[in-house]
N, C-alpha and C positions, 0 to 999 in steps of 0.2 A: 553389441557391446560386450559379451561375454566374454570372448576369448583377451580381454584385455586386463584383469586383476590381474596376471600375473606379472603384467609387463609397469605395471604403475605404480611408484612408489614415489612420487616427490609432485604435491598439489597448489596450484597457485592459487586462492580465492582473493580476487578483485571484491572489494567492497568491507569493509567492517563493521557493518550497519550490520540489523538483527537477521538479513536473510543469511548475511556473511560468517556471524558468528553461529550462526544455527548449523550450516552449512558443517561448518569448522567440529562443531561439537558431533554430527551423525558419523563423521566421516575419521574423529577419533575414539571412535568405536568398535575398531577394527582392531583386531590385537596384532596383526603387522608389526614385526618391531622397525622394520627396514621404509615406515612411512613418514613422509616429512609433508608438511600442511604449511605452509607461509599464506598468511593473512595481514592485505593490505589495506589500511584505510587513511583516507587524509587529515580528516577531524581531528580531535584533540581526544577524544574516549573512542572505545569500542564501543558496540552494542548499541547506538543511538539513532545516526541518519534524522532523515528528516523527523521522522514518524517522535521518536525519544527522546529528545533533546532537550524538548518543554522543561523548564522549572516548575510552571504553576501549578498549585494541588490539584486548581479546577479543572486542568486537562485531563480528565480519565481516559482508560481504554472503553472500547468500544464493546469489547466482548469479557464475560464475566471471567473474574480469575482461574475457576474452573478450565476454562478452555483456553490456557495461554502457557501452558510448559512449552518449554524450546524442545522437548523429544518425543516425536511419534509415538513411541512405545513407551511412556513413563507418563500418562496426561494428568498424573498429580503433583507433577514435581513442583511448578510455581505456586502452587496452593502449600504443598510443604515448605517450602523456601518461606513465605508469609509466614506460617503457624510459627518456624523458628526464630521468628525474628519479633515472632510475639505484633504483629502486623494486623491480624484480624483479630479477632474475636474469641475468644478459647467455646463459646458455645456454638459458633457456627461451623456448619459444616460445606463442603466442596457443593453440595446441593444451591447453599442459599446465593442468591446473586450479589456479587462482588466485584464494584467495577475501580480498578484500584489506580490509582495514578501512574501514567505515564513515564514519570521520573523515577516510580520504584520499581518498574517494568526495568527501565534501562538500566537500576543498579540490579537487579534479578540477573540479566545478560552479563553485565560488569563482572560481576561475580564470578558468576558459570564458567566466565573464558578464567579467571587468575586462578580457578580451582583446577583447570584444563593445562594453562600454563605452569602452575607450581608442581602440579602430576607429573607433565612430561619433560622438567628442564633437564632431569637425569638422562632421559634416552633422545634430547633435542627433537621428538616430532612437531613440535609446534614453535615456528615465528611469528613472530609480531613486525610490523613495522609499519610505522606512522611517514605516509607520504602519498603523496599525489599520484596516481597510474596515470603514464600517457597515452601509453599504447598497448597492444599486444600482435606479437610476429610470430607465427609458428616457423620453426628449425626442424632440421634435418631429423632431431630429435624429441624435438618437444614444441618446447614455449618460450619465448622473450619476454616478460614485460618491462618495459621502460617507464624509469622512475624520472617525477620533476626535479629530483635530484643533480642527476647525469648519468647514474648508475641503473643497473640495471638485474633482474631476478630471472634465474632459467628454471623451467620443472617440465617435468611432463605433459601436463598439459594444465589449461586454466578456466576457471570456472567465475564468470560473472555475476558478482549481487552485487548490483551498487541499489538496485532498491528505486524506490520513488523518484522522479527527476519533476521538480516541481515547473509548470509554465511559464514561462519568462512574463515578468510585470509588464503588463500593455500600456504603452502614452505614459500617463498620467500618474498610472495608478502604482504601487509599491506595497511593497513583501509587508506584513506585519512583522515585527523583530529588527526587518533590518536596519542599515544603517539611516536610511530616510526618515524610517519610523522614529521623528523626535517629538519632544515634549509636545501636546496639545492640550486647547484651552478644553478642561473638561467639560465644557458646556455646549461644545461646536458640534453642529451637526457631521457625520464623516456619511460617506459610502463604502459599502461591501459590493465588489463582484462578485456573486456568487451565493447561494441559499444553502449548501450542502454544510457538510463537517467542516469543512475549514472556516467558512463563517461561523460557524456556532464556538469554534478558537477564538475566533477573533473579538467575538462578543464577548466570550469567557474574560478574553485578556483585559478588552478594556475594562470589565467591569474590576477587577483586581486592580487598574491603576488608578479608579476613582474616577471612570469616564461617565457623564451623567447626561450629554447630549442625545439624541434622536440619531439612531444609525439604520439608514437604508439602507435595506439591501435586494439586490437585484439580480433575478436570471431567467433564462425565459420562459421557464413555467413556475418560477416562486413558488416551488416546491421545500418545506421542510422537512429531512429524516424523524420518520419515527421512531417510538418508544421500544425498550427490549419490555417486553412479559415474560416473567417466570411460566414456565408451558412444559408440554411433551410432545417433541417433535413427531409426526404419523409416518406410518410406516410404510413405504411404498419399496414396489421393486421394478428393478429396469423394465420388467414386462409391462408394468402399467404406462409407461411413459412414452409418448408418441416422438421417437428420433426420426432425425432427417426430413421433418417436414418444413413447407414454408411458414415463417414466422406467426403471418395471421391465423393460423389454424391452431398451433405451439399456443399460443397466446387465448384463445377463445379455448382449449383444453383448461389451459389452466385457471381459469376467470370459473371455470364451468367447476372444476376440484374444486378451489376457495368456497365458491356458495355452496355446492353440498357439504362440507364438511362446516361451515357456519350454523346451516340447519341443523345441523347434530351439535351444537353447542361448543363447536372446536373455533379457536382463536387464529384468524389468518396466517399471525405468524408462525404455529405450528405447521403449516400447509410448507410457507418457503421454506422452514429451517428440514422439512419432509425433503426437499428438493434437492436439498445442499449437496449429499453424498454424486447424484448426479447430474451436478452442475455442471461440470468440464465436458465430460460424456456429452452432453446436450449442444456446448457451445461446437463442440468437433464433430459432432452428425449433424450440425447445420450445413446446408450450400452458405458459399459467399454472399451471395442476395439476402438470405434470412439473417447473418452476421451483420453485415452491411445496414439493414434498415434495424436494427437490433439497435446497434451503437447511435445512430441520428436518431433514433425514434422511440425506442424502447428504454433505454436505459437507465435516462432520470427517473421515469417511474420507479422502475426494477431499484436503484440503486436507493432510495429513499425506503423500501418495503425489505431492502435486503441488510444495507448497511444501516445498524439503529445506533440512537442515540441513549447514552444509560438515562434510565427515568428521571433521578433528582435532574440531570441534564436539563433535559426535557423538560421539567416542573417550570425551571429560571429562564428559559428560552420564550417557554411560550406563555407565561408570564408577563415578561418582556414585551413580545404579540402584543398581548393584549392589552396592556397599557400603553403604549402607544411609542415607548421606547426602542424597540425594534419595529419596522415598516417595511413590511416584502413585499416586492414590485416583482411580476411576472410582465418582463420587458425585455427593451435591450437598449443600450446607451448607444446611441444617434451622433454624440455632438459633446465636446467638453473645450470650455473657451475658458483660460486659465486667466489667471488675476489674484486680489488678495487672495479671494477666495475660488473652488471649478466652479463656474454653473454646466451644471452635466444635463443636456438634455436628453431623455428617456423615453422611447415611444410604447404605450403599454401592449402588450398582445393583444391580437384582435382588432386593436385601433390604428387609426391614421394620424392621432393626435397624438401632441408630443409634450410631455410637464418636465419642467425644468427646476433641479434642485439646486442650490447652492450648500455648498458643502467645505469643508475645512480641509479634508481629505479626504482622498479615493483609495482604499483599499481591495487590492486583487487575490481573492478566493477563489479563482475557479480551476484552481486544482491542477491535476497534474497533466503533463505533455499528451498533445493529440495526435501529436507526428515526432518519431523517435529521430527523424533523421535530422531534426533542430533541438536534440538534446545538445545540453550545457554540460554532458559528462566527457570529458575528454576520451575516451577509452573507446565509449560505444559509438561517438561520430567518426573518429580513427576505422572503427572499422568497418562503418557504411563507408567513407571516403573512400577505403581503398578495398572497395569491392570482398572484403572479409566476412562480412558481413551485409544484411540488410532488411529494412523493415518488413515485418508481415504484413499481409494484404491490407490489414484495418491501418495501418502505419501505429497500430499504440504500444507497439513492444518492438522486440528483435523478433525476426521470424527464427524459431526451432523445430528440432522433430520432437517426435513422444519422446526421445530420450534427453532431451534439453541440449541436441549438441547446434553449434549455433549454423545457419546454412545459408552458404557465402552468394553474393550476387548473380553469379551463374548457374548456383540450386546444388550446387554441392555441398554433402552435410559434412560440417568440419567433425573428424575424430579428437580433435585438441583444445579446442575451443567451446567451452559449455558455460550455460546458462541459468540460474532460480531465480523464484521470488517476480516481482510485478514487471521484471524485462521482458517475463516471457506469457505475457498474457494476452499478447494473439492466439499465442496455441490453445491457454490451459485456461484464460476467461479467469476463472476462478483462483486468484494467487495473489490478492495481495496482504491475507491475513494467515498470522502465525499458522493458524490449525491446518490450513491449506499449504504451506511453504513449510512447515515441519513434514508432513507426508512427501513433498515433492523431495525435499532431501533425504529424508530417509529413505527413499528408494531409489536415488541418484545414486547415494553410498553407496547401496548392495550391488547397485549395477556395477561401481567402477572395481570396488575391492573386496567385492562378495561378502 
């Protein structure tokens, strides 16, 4: 990718969600005067996508405000953005944990792009434009994308963040928020597919609209994320860590760190957040076989010890547990015969038998796409259809190289067509939060225009 800064000066980013506008912000960085950035998103704001869009206070982020600036190289910006806006605490500092609402994350973004836009309307490097992408066609020169418009955007080349592409609602079951989601008797039992983050949303939400019935919820190891602790991550180096091996061994390495490092009085989760730095590394000196049984077999665990929940979170969740308010079923739904009300039949794990709940509503948590080539994004099935593209081996992202360029069904890697953020997490495993997608652009930037 080298020899190309000098030939690149007009960037298309597909998405205006937070990988989009992150993107946008590394990438006008550059003091280029002769660069032109157009950023496309369909929504009605920047800066939100699935992830931001929440209103409720009770939606927090996941990770303390310390670790959530939009730029690689500046990791106190979101924490000063707070302090100016008189947001935290005048006693705390970037140390103390701060897990701050999701709605002031997305005005943080908000922000960031009209200070990006008000800077560059003198030298026009930066557009906006609110609309649907359909497609993208590389030319003779560059790039086409096609707007739901009729009209259409050329550049050099284009880079995809559209971010998250949430599961299509199964049978029965429907989005919280969406338009299904209407009025219910506060008192009715619902169901939750799903134990991770998005259920603990959906908890959150109801609890905000005064919902006071029993919500079951269900997946097949009824696993709930745990808690963040205030910690110090341990310090490890690539030499300690066993690459390329097959899973079970990976796995029995690391079981074997956690319990020594417990004996010395260290907190698990210093052990994973140890790990973090070579996450992607790990996922890329896996064989496919160890990725492969990774994703079916491994991951709930991994993802509930990796992805936590902020504490007060946690306090009202398992709370909830334990009064009997929340009900986690490690199952899987068998059977749902609609009527006033579903009766969803549930077989529990390990068992042959099958309990049968009647419920007011089914609601579907289980999170995002497990095969990209039935995304709902117009853009990215465009270009699995027409061989431009195509899933990686796991099918959970697009397939890319190290350098995020996208690599077309016959395994040629497109020079015009690139990728951030959680499309490309066959390759990079580890991408779909800020602190990881702020690095990945920031050194996409330097790649493309040094």
């Amino acid at each position: 990718m080298s020899g190309r800064a000098n030939s690149i000066s007009s960037i298309i980013i597909v998405g205006g969600g937070a990988s989009g506008v992150v993107m946008a912000a590394h990438l006008l960085k550059s003091p280029n005067p002769d660069l032109r950035v157009t950023l496309i998103e369909k929504r009605p704001h920047f800066g939100q996508g699935i992830a931001y869009s929440t209103l409720l206070s009770a939606h927090v982020l996941n990770v303390s405000a310390a670790g959530m600036s939009a730029y690689a190289d500046d990791p106190g910006n979101f924490w000063r953005w707070l302090q100016g806006r008189g947001l935290v605490d005048p006693e705390q500092t970037p140390q103390t944990p701060f897990y701050a609402p999701r709605s002031l994350y997305a005005r943080y973004l908000g922000e960031l792009l009209d200070e990006l836009e008000a800077r560059e309307q003198p030298s026009g490097r930066l557009r906006l434009i609110h609309e649907e992408s359909l497609s993208i066609t590389p030319t003779a020169s560059g790039v086409e994308v096609a707007l739901a418009n009729g009209t259409s955007v050329v550049a050099h080349l284009a880079i995809l963040a559209t971010g998250h592409d949430e599961q299509p609602a199964q049978g029965h079951a429907i989005r919280m928020g969406s338009e299904a989601d209407t009025a219910l008797d506060p008192e009715s039992r619902v169901m939750v597919l799903g134990t991770g983050l998005s259920m603990v949303d959906a908890f959150l939400a109801l609890e905000q609209r005064g919902h006071t019935g029993e919500i079951v919820a269900v997946s097949r190891r009824g696993l709930l994320p745990s808690p963040h602790r205030k910690g110090n991550p341990i310090k490890l180096d690539v030499a300690d860590i066993p690459l390329g091996t097959q899973l079970s061994y990976f796995v029995g390495w690391f079981r074997d760190l956690i319990r020594e490092n417990q004996k010395a009085g260290i907190d698990w989760r210093d052990v994973v957040d140890g790990l973090r730095p070579f996450n992607q590394k790990i996922w890329q000196n896996w064989p496919a076989s160890a990725k492969r049984r990774f994703v079916e077999h491994t991951k709930a665990w991994w993802d509930i010890h990796r992805h936590r929940m902020a504490p007060e979170v946690y306090a009202k969740v398992t709370d909830a547990v334990q009064s009997g308010r929340i009900r986690l079923v490690a199952g899987r739904v068998v059977g749902i015969a609609p009527g006033e009300t579903f009766s969803v039949d549930v077989q529990p794990r390990h068992s042959q038998l099958v309990e049968t709940f009647d419920v007011a509503r089914i609601y579907d948590c289980s999170g995002i796409v497990r095969d990209i080539s039935t995304s709902s994004n117009s853009v990215v099935r465009s270009l699995v259809d027409r061989g431009l593209g195509r899933p990686d081996p796991m099918r959970i992202g697009l397939d890319v190289s190290a350098n995020c360029e996208i690599i077309a069904g016959d395994g040629t890697v497109s020079r015009k067509i690139l990728a951030v953020g959680p499309l490309t997490r066959g390759t990079f495993f580890e991408i779909d939060a800020i602190p990881d997608i702020r690095v990945q652009c920031a050194r996409l930037s330097k790649q493309l225009l040094g």
